[in-house]
C-alpha positions in Angstrom: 158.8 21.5 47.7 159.1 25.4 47.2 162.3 26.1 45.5 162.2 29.3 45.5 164.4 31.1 48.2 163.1 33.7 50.9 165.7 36.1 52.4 164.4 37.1 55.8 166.4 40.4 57.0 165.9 41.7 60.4 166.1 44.3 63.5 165.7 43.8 66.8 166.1 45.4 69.8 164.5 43.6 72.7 163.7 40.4 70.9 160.2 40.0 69.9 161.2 40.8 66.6 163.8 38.2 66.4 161.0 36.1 68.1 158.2 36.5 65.3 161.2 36.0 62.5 161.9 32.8 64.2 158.2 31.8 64.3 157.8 32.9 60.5 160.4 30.8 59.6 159.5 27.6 61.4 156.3 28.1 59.6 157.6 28.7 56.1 160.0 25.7 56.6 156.8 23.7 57.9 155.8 24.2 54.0 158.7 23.6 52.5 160.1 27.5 52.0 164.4 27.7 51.7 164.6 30.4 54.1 167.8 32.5 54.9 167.8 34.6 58.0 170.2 37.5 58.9 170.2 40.2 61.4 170.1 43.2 58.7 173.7 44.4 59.4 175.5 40.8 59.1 173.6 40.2 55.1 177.0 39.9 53.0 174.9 38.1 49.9 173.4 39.4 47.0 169.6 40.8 47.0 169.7 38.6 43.3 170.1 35.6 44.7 166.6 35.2 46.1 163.2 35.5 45.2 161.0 36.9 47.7 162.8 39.3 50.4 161.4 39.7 54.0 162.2 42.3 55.9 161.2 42.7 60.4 161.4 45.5 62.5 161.1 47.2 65.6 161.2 50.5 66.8 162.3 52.5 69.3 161.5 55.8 70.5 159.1 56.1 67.4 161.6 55.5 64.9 162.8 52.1 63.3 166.5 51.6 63.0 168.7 53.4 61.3 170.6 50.3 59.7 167.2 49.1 57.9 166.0 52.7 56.9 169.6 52.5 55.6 169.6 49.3 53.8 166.1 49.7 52.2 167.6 53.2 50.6 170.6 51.7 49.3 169.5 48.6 48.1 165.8 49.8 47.1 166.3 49.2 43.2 166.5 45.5 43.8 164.2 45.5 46.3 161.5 46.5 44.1 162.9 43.9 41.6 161.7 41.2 44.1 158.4 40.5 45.2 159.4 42.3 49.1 157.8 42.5 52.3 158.7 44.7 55.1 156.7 44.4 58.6 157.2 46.6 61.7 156.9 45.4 65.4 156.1 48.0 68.2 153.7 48.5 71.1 151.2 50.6 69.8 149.9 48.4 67.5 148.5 46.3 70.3 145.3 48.7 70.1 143.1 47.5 67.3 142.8 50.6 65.7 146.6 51.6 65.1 147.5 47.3 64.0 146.9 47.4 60.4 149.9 49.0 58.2 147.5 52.1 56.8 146.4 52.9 61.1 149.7 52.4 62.8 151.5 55.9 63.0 155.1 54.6 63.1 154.8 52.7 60.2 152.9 55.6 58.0 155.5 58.0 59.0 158.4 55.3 57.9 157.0 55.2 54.8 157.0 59.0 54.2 160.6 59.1 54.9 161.7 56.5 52.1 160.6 56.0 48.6 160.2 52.0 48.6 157.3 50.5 48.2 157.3 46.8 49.2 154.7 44.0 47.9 153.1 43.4 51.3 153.3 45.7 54.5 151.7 44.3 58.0 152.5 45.4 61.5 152.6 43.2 64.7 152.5 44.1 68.5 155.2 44.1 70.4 156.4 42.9 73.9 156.5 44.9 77.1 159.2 43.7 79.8 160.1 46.7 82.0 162.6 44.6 84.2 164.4 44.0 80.5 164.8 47.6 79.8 168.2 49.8 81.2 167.0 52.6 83.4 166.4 55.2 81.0 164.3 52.8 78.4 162.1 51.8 81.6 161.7 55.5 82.4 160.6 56.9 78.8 158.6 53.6 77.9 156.4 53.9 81.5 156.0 58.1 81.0 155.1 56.8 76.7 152.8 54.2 78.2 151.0 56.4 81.0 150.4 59.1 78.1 148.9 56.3 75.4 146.9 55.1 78.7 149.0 51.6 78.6 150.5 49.7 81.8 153.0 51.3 83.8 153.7 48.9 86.1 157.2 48.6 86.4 157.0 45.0 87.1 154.5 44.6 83.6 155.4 41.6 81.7 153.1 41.4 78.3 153.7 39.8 75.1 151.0 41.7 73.1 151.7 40.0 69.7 148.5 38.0 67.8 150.0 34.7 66.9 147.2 33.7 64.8 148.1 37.1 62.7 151.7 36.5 62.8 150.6 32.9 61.2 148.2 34.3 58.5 151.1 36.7 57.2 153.2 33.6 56.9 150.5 32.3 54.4 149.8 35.6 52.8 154.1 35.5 51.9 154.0 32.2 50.6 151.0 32.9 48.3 152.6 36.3 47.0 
């Protein structure tokens, strides 16, 4: 038993990154990991009071939210005290070439707007679901989508996240 304790902060807009926190943490439980999961805006504890710090999430529009931007530059001392992860969900990475943290533009451009430099980086593809999106969402995610040559379908349904990858992470956290 691992008695060491994992705090798992996240963003999401749509869900799949609430989706692949979930699966992370049935996997780290699985091996015995004490895992604590919050949406990144509802953490009231202490960074101290764990040992390994996980951070998930998404983007929109190109940009990943404003609340974890926010919390990495205000808590990034004791971030780098811990042994911290950060990982990025969005729907370019579901082209090979942009799905590893040093190809995928989103995440190089997050890390040239803070200073933190976390243990372990990974990115994982998102989830396309038009029919979820309000009007405007649909409309700037199909004319992104027709320009990056993806599916514009209005009806398009794909989850483009790698299971297996999302798994291998798990492993790579609990051997850091």
């Amino acid at each position: 038993m691992n008695s060491k304790k994992l705090l798992f902060l996240y963003s999401s807009v749509d869900g799949q990154t609430l989706k692949i926190a979930n699966f992370l943490v049935d996997e780290f439980n699985k091996k015995g990991q004490e895992v604590s999961l919050f949406e990144v805006d509802a953490f009231q504890d202490k960074l101290e009071n764990y040992d390994k710090i996980i951070i998930g999430c998404s983007i929109r529009y190109g940009v990943h939210h404003k609340s974890v931007i926010d919390f990495i530059n205000l808590h990034k001392e004791s971030l780098e005290k811990h042994k911290s992860i950060f990982f990025s969900v969005n729907l370019v990475a579901r082209k090979p070439e942009k799905n590893q943290a040093d190809t995928n533009p989103y995440v190089i451009k997050f890390f040239k707007t803070i200073t933190w430099k976390p243990t372990l980086v990974e990115v994982f593809a998102g989830k396309l679901d038009y029919k979820k999106y309000p009007f405007f969402d649909r409309i700037m995610i199909q004319f992104i989508m027709w320009m990056t040559k993806g599916p514009t379908d209005s009806n398009a349904k794909i989850e483009y996240t790698d299971w297996d990858r999302v798994k291998a992470f798990s492993q790579k956290v609990m051997e850091l």
